[in-house]
ROTIDO-550730 format. One record per atom (N, C-alpha, C, O, CB): residue in one letter; x, y, z. Coordinates in nm, 3 decimals, decimal comma. Glycine has a CB too. Layout:
BEGIN
{res = A; px = X; py = Y; pz = Z} $
...
end
This chain:
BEGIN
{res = X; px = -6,203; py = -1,939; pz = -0,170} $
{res = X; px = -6,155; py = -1,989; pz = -0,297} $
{res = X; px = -6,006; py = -2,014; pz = -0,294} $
{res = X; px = -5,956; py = -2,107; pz = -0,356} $
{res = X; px = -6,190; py = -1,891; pz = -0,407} $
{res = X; px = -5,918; py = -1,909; pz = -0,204} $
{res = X; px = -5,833; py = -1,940; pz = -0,209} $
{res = X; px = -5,729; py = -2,070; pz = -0,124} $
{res = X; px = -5,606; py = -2,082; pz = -0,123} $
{res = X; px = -5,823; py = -1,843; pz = -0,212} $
{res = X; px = -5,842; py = -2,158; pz = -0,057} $
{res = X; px = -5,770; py = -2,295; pz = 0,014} $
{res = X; px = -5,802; py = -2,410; pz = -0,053} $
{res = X; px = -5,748; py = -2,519; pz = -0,032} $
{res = X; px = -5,812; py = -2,326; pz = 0,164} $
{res = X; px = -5,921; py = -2,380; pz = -0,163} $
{res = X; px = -5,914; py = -2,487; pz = -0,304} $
{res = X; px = -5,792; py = -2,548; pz = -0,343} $
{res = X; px = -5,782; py = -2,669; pz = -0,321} $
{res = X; px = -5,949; py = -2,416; pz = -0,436} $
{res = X; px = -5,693; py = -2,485; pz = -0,399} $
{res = X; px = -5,551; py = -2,528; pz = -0,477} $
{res = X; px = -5,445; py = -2,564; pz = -0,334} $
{res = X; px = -5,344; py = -2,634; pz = -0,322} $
{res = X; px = -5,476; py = -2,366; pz = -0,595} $
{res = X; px = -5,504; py = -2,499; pz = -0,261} $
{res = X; px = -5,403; py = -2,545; pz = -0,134} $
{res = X; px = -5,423; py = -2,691; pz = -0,089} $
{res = X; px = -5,326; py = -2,762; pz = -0,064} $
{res = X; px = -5,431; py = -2,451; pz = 0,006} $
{res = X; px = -5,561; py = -2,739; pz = -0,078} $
{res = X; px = -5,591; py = -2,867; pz = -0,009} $
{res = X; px = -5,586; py = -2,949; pz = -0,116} $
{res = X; px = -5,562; py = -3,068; pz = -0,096} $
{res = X; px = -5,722; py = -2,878; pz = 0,069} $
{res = X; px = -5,613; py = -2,890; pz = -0,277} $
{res = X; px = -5,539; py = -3,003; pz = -0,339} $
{res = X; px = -5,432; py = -3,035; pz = -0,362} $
{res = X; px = -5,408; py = -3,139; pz = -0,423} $
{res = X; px = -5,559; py = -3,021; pz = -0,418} $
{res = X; px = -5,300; py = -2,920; pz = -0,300} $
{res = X; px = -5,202; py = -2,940; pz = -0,371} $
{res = X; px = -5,165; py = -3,020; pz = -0,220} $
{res = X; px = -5,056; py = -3,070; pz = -0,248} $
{res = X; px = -5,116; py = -2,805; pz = -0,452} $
{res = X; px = -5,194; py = -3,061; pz = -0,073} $
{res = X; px = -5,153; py = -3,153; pz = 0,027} $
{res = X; px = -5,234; py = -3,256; pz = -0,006} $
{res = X; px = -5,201; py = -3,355; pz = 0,059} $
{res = X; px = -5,164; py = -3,111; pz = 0,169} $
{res = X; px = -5,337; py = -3,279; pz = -0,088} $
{res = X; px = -5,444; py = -3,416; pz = -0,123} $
{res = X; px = -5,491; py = -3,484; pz = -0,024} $
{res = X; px = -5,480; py = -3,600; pz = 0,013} $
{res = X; px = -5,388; py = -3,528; pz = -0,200} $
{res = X; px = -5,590; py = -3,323; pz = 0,041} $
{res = X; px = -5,672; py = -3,310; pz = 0,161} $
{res = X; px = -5,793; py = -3,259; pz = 0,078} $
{res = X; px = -5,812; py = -3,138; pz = 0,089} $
{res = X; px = -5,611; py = -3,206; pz = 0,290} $
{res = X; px = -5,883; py = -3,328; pz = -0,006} $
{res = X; px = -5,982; py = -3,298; pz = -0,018} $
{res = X; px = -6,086; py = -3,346; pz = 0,063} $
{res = X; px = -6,054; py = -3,431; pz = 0,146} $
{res = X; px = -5,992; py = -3,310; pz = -0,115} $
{res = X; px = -6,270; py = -3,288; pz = 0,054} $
{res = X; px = -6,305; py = -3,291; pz = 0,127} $
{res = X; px = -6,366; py = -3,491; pz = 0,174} $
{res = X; px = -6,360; py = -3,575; pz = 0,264} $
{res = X; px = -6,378; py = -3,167; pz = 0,103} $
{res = X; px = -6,412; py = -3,472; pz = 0,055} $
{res = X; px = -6,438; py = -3,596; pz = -0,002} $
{res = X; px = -6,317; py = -3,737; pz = 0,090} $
{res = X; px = -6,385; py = -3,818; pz = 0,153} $
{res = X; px = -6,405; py = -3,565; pz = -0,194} $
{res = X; px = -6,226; py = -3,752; pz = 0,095} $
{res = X; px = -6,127; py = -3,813; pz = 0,149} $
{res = X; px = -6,128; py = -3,791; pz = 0,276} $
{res = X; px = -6,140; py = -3,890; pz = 0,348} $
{res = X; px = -6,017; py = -3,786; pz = 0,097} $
{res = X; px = -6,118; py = -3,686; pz = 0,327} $
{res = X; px = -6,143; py = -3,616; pz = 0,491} $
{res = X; px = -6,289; py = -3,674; pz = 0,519} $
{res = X; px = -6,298; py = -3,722; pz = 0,632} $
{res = X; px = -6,146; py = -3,410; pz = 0,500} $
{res = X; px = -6,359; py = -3,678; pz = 0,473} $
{res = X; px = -6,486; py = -3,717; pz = 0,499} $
{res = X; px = -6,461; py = -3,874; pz = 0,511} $
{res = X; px = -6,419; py = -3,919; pz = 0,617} $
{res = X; px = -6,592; py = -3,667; pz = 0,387} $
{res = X; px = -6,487; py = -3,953; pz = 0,407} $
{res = X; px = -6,448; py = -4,080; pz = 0,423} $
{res = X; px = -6,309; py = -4,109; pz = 0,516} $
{res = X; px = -6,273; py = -4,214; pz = 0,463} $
{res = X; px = -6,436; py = -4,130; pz = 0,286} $
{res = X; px = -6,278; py = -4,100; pz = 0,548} $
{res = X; px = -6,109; py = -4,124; pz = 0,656} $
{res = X; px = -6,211; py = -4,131; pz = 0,806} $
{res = X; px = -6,219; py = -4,217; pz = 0,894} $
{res = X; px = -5,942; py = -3,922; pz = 0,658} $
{res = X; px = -6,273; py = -4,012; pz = 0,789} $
{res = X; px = -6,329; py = -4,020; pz = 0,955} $
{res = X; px = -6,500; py = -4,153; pz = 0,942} $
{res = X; px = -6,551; py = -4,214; pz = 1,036} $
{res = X; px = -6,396; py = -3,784; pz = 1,021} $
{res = X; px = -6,537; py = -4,155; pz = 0,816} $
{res = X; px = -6,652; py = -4,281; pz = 0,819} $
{res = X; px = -6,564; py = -4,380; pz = 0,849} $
{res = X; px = -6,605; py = -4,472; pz = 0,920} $
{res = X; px = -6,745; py = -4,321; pz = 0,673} $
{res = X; px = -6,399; py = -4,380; pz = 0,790} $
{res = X; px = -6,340; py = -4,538; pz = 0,862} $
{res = X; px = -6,329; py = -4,559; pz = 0,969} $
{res = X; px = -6,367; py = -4,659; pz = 1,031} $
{res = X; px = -6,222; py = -4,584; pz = 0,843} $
{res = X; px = -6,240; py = -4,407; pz = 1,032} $
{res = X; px = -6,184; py = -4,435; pz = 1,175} $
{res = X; px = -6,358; py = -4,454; pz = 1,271} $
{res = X; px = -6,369; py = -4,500; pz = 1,385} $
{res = X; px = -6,059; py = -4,265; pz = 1,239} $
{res = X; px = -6,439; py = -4,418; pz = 1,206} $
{res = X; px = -6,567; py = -4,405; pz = 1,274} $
{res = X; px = -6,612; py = -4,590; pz = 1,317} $
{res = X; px = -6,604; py = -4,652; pz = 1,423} $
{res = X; px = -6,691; py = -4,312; pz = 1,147} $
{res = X; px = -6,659; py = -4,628; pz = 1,184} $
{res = X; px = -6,616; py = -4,781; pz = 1,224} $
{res = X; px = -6,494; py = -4,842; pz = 1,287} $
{res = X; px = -6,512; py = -4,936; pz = 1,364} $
{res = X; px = -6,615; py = -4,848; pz = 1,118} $
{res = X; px = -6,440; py = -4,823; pz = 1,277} $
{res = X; px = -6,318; py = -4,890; pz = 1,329} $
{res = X; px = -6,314; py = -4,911; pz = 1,442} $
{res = X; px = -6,277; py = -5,020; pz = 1,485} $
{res = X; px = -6,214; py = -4,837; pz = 1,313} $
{res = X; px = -6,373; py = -4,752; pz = 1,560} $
{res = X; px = -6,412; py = -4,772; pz = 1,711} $
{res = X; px = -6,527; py = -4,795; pz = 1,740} $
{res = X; px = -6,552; py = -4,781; pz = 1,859} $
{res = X; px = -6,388; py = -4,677; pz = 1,791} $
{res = X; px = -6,656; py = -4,842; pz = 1,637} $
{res = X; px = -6,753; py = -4,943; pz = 1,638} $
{res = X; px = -6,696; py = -5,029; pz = 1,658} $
{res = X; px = -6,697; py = -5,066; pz = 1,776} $
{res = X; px = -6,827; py = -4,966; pz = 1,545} $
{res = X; px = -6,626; py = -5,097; pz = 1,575} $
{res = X; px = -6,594; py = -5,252; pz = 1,565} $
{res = X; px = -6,476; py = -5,324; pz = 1,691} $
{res = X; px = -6,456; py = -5,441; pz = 1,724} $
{res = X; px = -6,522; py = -5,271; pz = 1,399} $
{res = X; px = -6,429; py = -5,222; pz = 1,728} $
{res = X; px = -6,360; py = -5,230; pz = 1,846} $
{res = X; px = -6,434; py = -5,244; pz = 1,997} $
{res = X; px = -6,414; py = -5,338; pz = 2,073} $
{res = X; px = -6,283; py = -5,117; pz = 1,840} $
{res = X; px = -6,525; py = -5,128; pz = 2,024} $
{res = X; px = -6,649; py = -5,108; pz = 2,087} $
{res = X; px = -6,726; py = -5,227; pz = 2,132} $
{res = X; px = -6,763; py = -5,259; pz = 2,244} $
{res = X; px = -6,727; py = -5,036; pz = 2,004} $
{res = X; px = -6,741; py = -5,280; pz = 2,022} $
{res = X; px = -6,836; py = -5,380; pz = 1,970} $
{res = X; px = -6,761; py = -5,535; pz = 2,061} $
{res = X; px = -6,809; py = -5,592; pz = 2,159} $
{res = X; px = -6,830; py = -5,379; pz = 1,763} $
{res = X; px = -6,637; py = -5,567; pz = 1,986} $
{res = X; px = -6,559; py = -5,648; pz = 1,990} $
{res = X; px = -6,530; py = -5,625; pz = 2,212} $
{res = X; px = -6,573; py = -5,705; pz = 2,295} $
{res = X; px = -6,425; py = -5,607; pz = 1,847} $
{res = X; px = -6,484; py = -5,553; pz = 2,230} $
{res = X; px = -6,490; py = -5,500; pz = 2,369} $
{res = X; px = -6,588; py = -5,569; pz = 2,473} $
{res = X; px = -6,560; py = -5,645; pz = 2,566} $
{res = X; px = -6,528; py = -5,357; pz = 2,360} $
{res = X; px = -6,750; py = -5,506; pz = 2,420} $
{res = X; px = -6,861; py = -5,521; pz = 2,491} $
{res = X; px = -6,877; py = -5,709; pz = 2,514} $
{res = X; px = -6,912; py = -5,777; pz = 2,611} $
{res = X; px = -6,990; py = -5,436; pz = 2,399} $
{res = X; px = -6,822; py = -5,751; pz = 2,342} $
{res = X; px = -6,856; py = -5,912; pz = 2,342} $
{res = X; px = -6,744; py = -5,993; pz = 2,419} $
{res = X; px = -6,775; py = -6,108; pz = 2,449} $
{res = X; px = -6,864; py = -5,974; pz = 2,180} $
{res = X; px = -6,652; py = -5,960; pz = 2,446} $
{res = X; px = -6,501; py = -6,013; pz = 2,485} $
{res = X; px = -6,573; py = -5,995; pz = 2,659} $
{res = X; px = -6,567; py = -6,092; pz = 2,735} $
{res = X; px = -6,319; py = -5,882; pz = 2,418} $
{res = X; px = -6,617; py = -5,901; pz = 2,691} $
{res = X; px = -6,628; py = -5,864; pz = 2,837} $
{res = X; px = -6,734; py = -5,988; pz = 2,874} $
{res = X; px = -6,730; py = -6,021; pz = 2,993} $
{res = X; px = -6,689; py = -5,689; pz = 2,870} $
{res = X; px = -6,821; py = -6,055; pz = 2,795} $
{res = X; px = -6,903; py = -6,161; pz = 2,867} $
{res = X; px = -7,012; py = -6,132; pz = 2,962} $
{res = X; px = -7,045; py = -6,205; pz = 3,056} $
{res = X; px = -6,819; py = -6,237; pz = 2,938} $
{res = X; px = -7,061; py = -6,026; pz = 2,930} $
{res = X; px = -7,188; py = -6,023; pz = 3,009} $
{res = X; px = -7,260; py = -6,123; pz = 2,999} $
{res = X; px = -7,289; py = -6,159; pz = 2,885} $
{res = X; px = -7,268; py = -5,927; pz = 2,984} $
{res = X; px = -7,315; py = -6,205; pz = 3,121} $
{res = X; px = -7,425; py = -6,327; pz = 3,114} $
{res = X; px = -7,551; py = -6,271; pz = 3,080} $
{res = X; px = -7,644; py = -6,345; pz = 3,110} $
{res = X; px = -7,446; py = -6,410; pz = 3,253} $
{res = X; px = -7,585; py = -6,154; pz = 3,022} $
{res = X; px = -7,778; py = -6,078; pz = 3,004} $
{res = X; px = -7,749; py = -6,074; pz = 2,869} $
{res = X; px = -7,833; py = -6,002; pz = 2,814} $
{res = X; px = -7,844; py = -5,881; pz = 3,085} $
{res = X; px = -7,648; py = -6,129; pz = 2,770} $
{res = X; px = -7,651; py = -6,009; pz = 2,656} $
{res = X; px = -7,735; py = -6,115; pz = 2,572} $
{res = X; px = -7,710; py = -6,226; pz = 2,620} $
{res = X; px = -7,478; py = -5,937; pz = 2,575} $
{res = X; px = -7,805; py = -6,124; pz = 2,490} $
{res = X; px = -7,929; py = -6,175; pz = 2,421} $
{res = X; px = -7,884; py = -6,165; pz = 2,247} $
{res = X; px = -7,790; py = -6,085; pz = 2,237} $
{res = X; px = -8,081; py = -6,065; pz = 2,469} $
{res = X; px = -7,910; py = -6,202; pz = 2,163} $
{res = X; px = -7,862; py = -6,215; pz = 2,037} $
{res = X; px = -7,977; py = -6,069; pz = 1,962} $
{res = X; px = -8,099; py = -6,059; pz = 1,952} $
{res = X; px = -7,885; py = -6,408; pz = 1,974} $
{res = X; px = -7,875; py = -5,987; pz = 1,928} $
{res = X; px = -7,956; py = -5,886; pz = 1,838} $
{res = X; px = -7,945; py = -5,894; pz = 1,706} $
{res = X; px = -7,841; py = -5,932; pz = 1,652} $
{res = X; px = -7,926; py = -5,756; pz = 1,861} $
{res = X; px = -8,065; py = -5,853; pz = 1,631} $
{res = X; px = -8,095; py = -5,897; pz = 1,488} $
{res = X; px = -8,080; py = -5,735; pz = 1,431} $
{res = X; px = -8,097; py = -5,640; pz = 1,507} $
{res = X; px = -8,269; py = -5,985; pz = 1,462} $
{res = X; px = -8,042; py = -5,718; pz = 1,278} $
{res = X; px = -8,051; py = -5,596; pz = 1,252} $
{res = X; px = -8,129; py = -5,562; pz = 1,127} $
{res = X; px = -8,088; py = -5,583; pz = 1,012} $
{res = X; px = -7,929; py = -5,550; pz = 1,250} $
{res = X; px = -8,238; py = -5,512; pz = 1,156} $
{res = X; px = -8,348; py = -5,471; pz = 1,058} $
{res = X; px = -8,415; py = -5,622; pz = 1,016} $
{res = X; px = -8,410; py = -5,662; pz = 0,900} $
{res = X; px = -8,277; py = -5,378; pz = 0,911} $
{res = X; px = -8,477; py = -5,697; pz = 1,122} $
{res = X; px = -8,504; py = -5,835; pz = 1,105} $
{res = X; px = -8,460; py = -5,909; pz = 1,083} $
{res = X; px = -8,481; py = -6,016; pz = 1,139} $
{res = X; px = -8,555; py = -5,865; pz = 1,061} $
{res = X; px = -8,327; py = -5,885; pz = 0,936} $
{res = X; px = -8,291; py = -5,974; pz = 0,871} $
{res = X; px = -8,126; py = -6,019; pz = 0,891} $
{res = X; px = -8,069; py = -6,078; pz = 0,799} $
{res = X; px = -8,333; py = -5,933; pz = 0,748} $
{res = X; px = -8,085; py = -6,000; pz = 0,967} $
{res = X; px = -7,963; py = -6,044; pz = 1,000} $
{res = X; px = -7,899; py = -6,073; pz = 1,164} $
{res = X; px = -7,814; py = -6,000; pz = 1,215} $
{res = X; px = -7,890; py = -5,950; pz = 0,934} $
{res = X; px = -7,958; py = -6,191; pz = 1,229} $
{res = X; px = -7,898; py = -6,199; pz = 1,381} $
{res = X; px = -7,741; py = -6,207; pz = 1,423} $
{res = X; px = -7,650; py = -6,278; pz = 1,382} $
{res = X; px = -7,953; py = -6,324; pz = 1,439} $
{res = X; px = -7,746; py = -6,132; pz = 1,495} $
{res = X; px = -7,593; py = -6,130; pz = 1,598} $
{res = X; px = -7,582; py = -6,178; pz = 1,726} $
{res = X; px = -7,647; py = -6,129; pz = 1,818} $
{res = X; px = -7,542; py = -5,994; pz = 1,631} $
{res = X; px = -7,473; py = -6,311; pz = 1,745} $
{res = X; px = -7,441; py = -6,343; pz = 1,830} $
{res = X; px = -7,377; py = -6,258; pz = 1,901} $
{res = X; px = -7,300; py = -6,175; pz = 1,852} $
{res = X; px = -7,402; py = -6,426; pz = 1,812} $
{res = X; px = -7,410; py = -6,274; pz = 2,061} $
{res = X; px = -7,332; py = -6,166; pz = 2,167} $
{res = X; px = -7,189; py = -6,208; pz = 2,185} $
{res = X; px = -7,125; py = -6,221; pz = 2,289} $
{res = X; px = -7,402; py = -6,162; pz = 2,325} $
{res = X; px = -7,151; py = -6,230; pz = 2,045} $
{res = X; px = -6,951; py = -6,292; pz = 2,075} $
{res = X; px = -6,886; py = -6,139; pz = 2,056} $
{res = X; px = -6,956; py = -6,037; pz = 2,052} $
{res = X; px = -6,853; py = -6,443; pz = 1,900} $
{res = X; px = -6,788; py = -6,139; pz = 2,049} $
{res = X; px = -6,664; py = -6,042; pz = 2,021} $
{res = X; px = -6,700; py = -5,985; pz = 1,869} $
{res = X; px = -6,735; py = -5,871; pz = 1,837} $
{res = X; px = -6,499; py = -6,132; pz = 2,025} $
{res = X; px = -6,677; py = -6,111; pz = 1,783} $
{res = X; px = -6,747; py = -6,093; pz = 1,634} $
{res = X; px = -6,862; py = -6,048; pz = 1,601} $
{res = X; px = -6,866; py = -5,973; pz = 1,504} $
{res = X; px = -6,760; py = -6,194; pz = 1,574} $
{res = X; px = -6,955; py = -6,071; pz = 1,654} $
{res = X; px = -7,098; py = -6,114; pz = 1,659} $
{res = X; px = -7,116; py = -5,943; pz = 1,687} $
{res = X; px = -7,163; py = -5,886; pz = 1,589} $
{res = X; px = -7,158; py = -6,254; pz = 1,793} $
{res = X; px = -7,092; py = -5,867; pz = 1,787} $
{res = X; px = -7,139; py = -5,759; pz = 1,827} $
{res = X; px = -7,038; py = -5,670; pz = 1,736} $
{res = X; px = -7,102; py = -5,574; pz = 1,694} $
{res = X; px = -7,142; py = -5,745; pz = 1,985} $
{res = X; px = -6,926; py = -5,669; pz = 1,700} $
{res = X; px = -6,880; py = -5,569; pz = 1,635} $
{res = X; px = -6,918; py = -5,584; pz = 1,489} $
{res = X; px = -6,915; py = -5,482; pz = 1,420} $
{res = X; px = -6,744; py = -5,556; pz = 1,660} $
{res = X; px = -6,948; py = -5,684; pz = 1,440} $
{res = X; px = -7,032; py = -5,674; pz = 1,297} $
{res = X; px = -7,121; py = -5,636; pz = 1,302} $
{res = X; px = -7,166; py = -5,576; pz = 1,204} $
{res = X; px = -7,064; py = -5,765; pz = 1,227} $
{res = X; px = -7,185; py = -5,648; pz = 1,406} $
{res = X; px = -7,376; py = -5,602; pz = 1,404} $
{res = X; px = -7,325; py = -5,432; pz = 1,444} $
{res = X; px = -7,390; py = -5,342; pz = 1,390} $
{res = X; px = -7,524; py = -5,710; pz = 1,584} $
{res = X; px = -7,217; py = -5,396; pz = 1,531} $
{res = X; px = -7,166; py = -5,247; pz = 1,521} $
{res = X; px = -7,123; py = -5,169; pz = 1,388} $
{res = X; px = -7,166; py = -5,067; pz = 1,333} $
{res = X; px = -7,048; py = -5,242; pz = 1,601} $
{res = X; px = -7,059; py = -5,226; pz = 1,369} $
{res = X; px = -6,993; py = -5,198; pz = 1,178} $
{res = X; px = -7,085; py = -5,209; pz = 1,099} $
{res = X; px = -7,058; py = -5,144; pz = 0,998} $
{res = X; px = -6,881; py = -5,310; pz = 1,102} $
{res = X; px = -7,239; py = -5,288; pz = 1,087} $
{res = X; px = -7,353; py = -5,271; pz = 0,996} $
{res = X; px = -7,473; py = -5,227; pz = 1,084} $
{res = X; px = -7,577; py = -5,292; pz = 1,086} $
{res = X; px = -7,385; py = -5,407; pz = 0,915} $
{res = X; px = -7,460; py = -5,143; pz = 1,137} $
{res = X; px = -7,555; py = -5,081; pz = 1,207} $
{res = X; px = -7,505; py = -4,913; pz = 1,134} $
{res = X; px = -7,536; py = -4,850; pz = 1,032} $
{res = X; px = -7,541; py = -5,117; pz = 1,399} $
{res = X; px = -7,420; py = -4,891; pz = 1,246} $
{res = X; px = -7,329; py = -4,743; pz = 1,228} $
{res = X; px = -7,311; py = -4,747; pz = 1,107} $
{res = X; px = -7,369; py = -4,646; pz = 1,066} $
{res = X; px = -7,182; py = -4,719; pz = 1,301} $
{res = X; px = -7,245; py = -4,826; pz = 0,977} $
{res = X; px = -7,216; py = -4,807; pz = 0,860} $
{res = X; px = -7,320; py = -4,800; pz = 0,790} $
{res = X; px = -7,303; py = -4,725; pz = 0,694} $
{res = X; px = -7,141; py = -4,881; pz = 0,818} $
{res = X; px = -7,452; py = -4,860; pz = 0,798} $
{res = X; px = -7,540; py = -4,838; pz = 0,741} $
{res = X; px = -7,626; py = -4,729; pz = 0,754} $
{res = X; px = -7,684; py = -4,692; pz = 0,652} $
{res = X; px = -7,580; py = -4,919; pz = 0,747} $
{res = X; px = -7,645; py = -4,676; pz = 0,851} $
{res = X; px = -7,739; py = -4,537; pz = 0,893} $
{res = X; px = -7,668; py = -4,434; pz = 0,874} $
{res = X; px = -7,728; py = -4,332; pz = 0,838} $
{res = X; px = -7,790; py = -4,522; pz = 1,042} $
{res = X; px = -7,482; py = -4,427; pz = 0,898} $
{res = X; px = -7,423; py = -4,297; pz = 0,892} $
{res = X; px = -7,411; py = -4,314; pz = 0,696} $
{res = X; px = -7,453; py = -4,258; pz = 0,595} $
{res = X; px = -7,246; py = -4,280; pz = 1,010} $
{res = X; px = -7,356; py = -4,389; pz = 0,723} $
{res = X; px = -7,384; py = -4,413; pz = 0,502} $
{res = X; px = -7,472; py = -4,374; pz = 0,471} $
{res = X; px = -7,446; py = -4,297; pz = 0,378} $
{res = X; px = -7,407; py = -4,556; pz = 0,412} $
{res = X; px = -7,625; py = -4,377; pz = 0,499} $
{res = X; px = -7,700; py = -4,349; pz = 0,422} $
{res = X; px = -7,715; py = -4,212; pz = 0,456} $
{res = X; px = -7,746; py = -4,135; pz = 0,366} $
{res = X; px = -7,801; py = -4,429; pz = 0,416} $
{res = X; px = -7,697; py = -4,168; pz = 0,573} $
{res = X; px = -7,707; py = -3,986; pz = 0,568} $
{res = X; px = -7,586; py = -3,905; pz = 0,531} $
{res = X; px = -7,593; py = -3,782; pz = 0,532} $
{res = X; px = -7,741; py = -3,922; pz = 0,716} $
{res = X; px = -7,476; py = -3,968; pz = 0,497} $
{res = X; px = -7,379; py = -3,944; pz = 0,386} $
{res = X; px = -7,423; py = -3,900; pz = 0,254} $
{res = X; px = -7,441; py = -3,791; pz = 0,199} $
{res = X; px = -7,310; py = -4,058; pz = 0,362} $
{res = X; px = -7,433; py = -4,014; pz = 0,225} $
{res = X; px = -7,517; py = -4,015; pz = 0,119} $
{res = X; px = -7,636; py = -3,932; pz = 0,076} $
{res = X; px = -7,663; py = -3,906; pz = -0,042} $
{res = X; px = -7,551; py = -4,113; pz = 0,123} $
{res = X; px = -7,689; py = -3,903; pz = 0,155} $
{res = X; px = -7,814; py = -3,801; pz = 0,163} $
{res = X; px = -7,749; py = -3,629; pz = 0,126} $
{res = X; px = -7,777; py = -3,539; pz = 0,046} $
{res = X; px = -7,890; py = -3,813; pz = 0,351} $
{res = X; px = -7,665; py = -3,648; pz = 0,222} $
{res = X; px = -7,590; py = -3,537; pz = 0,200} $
{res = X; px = -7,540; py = -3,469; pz = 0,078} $
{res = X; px = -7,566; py = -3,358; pz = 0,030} $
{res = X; px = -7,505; py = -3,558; pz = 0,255} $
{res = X; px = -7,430; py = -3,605; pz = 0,027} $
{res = X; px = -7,376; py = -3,577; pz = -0,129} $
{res = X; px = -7,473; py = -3,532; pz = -0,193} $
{res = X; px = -7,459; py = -3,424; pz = -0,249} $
{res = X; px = -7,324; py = -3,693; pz = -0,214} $
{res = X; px = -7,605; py = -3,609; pz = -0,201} $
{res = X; px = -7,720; py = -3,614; pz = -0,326} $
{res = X; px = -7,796; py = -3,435; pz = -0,326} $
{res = X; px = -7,846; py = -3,370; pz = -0,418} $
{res = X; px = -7,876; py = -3,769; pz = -0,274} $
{res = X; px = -7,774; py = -3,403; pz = -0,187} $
{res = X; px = -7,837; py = -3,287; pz = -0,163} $
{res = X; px = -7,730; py = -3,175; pz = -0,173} $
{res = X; px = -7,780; py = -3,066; pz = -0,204} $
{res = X; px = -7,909; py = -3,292; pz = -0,031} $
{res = X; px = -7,652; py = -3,175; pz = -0,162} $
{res = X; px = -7,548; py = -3,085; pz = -0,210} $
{res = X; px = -7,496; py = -3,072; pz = -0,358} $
{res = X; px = -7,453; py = -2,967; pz = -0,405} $
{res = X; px = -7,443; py = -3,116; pz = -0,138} $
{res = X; px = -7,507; py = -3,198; pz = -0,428} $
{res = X; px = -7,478; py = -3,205; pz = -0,554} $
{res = X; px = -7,643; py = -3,138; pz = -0,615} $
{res = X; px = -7,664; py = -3,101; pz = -0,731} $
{res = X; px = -7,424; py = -3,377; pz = -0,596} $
{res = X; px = -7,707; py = -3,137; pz = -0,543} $
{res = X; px = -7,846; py = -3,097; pz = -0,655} $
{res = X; px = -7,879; py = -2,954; pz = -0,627} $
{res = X; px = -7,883; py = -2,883; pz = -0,727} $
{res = X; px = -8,006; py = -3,196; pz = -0,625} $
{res = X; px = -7,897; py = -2,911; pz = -0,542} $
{res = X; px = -7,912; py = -2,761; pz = -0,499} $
{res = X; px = -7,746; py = -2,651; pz = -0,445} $
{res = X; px = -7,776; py = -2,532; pz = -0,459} $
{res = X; px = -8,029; py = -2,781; pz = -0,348} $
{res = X; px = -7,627; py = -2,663; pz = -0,405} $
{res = X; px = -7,473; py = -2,636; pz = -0,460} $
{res = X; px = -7,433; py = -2,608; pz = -0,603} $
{res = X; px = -7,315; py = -2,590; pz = -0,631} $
{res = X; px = -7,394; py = -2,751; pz = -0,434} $
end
């Protein structure tokens, strides 16, 4: 109880700490991503994500399909999280 007033009084809550690392988390997706497509492998094949959205094997192409891949699955167990902590916490 007593690092409550402490982490708010540096405006290190958890909530913020949490989201900061979902950015930096994408961020070396989208880099990753951007990397793998820049390098030019001649095998890489166009991937689609959840049927409905294809990605070209460009620089762009793979770090968006990285950034809505990772952002979408770690988001939603984020999310899972909040909902389950806010209901039984």
């Amino acid at each position: 109880m007593s690092e409550e007033p402490q982490a708010r009084a540096t405006g290190l809550s958890g909530n913020r700490v949490i989201v900061a690392l979902y950015l930096v988390v994408l961020a070396v997706t989208a880099l990753m991503g951007a990397i793998i497509g820049s390098i030019g492998l001649r095998d890489l094949e166009a991937v689609t994500f959840l049927g409905l959205v294809t990605f070209q094997p460009t620089p762009l192409g793979l770090a968006a399909f990285g950034v809505t891949t990772i952002g979408t699955f770690l988001g939603t167990l984020l999310l899972l999280v909040v909902v389950v902590s806010r209901r039984y916490v």
